[in-house]
C-alpha positions as CSV (number, residue, x, y, z in Angstrom):
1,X,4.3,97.0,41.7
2,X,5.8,94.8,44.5
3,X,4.8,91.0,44.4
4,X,3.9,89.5,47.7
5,X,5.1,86.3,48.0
6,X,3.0,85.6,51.3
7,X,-0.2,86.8,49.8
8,X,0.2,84.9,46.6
9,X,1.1,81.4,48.6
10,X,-1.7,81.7,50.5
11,X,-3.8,82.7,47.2
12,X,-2.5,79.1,46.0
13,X,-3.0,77.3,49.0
14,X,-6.7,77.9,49.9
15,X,-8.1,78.1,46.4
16,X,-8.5,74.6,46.0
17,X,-10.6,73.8,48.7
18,X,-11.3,70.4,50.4
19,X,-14.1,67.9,50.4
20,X,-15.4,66.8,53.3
21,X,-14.1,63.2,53.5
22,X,-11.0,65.0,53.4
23,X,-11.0,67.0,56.3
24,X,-12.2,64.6,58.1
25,X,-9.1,62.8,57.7
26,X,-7.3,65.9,58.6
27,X,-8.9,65.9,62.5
28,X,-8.4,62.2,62.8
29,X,-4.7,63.4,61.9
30,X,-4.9,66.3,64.2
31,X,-6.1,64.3,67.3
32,X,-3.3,61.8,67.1
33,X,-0.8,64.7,66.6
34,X,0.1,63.8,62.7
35,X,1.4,66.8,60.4
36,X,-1.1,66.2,57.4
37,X,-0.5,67.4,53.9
38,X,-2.1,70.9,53.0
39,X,-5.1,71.4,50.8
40,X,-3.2,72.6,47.9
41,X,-1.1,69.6,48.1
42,X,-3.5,66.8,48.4
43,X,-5.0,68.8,44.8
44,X,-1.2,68.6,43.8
45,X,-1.1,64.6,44.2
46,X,-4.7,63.9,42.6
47,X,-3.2,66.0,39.5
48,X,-0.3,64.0,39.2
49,X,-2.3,60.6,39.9
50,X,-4.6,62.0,37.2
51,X,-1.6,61.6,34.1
52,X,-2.0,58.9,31.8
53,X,-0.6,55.4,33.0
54,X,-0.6,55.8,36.7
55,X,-2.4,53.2,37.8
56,X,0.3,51.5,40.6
57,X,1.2,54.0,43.4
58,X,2.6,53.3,46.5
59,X,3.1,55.5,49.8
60,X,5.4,55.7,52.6
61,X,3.3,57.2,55.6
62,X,-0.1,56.1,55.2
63,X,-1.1,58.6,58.1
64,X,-5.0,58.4,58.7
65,X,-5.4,58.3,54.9
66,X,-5.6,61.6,53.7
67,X,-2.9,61.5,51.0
68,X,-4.7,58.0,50.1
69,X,-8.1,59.8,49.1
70,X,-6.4,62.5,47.1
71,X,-4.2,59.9,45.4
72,X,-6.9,57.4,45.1
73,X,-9.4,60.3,43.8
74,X,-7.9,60.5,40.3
75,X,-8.8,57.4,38.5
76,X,-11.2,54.3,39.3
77,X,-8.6,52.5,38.1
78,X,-5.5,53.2,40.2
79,X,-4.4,50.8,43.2
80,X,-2.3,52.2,46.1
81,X,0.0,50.0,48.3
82,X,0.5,52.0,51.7
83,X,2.9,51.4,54.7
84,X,3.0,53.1,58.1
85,X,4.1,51.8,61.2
86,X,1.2,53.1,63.2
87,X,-1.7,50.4,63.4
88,X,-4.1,53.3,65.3
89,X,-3.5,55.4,62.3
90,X,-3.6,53.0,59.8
91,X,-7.1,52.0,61.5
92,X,-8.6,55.5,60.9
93,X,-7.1,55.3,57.3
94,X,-9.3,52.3,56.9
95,X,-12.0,54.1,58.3
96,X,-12.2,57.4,55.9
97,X,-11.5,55.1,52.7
98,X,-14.5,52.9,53.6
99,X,-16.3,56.1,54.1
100,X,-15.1,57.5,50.7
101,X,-16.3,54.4,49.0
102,X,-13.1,53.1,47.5
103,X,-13.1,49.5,46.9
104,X,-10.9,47.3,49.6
105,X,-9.2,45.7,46.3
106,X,-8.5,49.2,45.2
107,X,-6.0,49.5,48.8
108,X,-3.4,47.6,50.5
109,X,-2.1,49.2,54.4
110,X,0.7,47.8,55.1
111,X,1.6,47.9,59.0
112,X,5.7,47.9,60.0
113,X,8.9,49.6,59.2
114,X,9.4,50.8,55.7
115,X,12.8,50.0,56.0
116,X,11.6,46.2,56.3
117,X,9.0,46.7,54.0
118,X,9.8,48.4,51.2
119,X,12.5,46.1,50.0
120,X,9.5,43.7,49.9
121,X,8.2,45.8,47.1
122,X,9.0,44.9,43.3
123,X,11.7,47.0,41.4
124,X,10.3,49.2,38.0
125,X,6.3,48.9,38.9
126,X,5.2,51.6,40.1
127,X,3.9,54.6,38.7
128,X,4.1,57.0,41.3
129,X,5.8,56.8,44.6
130,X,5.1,59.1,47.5
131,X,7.3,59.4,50.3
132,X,5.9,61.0,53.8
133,X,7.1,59.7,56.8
134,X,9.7,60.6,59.2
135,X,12.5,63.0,58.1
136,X,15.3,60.9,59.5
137,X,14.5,57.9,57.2
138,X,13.5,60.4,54.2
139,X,17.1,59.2,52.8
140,X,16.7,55.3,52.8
141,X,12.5,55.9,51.8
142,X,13.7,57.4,48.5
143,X,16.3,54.9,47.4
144,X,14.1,52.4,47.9
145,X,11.4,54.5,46.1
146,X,13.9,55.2,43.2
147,X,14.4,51.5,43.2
148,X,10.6,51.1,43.0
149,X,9.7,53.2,40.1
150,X,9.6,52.5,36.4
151,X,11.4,54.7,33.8
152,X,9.1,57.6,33.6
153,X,7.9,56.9,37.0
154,X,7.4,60.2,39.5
155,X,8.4,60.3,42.9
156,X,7.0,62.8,45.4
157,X,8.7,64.1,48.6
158,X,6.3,65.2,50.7
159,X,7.3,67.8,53.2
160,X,10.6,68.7,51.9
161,X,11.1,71.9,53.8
162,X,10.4,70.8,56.8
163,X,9.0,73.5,58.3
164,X,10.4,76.0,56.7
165,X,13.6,74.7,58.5
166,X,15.5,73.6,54.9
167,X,15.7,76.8,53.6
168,X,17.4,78.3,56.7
169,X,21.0,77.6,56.6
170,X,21.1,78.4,60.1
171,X,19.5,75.1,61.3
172,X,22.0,72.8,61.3
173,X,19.6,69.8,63.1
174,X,20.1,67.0,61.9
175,X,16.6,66.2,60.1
176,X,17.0,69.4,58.8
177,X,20.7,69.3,57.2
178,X,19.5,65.4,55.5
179,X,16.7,66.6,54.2
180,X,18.4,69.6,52.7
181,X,21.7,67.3,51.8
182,X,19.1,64.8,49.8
183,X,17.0,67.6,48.2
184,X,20.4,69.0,47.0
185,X,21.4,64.7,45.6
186,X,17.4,64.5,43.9
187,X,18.3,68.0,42.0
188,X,21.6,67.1,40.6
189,X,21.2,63.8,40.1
190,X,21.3,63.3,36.1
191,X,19.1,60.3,36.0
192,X,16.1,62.4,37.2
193,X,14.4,65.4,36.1
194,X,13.5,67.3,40.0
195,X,11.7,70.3,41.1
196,X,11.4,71.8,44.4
197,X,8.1,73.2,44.7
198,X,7.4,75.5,47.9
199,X,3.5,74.4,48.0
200,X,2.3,73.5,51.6
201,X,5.5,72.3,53.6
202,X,7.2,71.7,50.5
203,X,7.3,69.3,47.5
204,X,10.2,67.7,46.0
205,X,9.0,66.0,42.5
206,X,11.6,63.6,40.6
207,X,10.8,62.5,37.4
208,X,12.5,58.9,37.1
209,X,14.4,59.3,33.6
């Protein structure tokens, strides 16, 4: 019997369901125009925060925190560094992690550039490092990500298909060709161990050897 892919990733991508803090932060997103993770892959992150010894995390694209409370959901233990350059975001991120209860020690929203402020960030000490900001910087995010990690440290590239646009070779857009050029560098790359997941927009998991 015929498998259908279509039925089965939408099988996987309601199943999970969402809490309500949650989609809250999803129409905060949707009101200031934001593309927000799915469902399925907010569950994805909170299983991955969930390993043993992830406790430092750090994200690029802080958005109006709804990567934060899936990330943050996993452990009472885990802190999260975020950076975003939109302050009016950043200020409804603040918002639905009050609202979720999460300590303000348990947080830090960091406002700017991530290519001014992720070089601010120490090397080897983080556990998990998820990058979900704009495509065009996607490239310079991950080194510095890579950079960030510590041996055995997972990275996470959030909306790696962009649209669906990667796995067409007929888009030729730039985004489009740099995020398929640096999917194509994660997977080869022999000091990783990388996956390409198609699960919402797309996950790209490196596992920092």
């Amino acid at each position: 019997m015929a498998v259908d892919k279509a039925q089965s990733w939408t099988y996987a991508e309601h199943i999970v369901g969402e809490a309500d803090l949650m989609t809250q932060a999803r129409l905060h997103a949707a009101e200031l125009g934001i593309e927000a993770l799915s469902a399925a892959t907010g569950r994805f992150l909170t299983a991955l925060a969930a390993r043993g010894g992830v406790k430092n995390i750090a994200e690029i694209g802080t958005g109006t925190g709804l990567s934060a409370l899936y990330l943050l959901a996993a452990s009472a233990d885990s802190v999260l560094t975020s950076i975003d350059v939109d302050s009016e975001a950043q200020n409804f991120a603040r918002e639905n992690l009050s609202a979720a209860r999460i300590r303000p020690g348990r947080y830090r929203l960091i406002n700017g550039r991530s290519a001014d402020m992720l070089p601010r960030l120490a090397s080897r000490s983080y556990d998990l490092v998820l990058v979900d900001a704009d495509p065009a910087e996607a490239a310079g995010d991950v080194a510095e990500a890579l950079r960030m990690l510590r041996p055995g440290g997972t990275l996470v590239l959030a909306h790696a298909l962009n649209s669906d646009r990667v796995a067409d070779p007929a888009r030729r857009d730039e985004a489009t060709v740099a995020l398929r050029n640096l999917g194509q560098e994660l997977i080869e790359a022999e000091d990783l161990v990388s996956s390409l997941i198609p699960l919402g927009d797309g996950v790209l998991m490196s596992v920092k050897l």
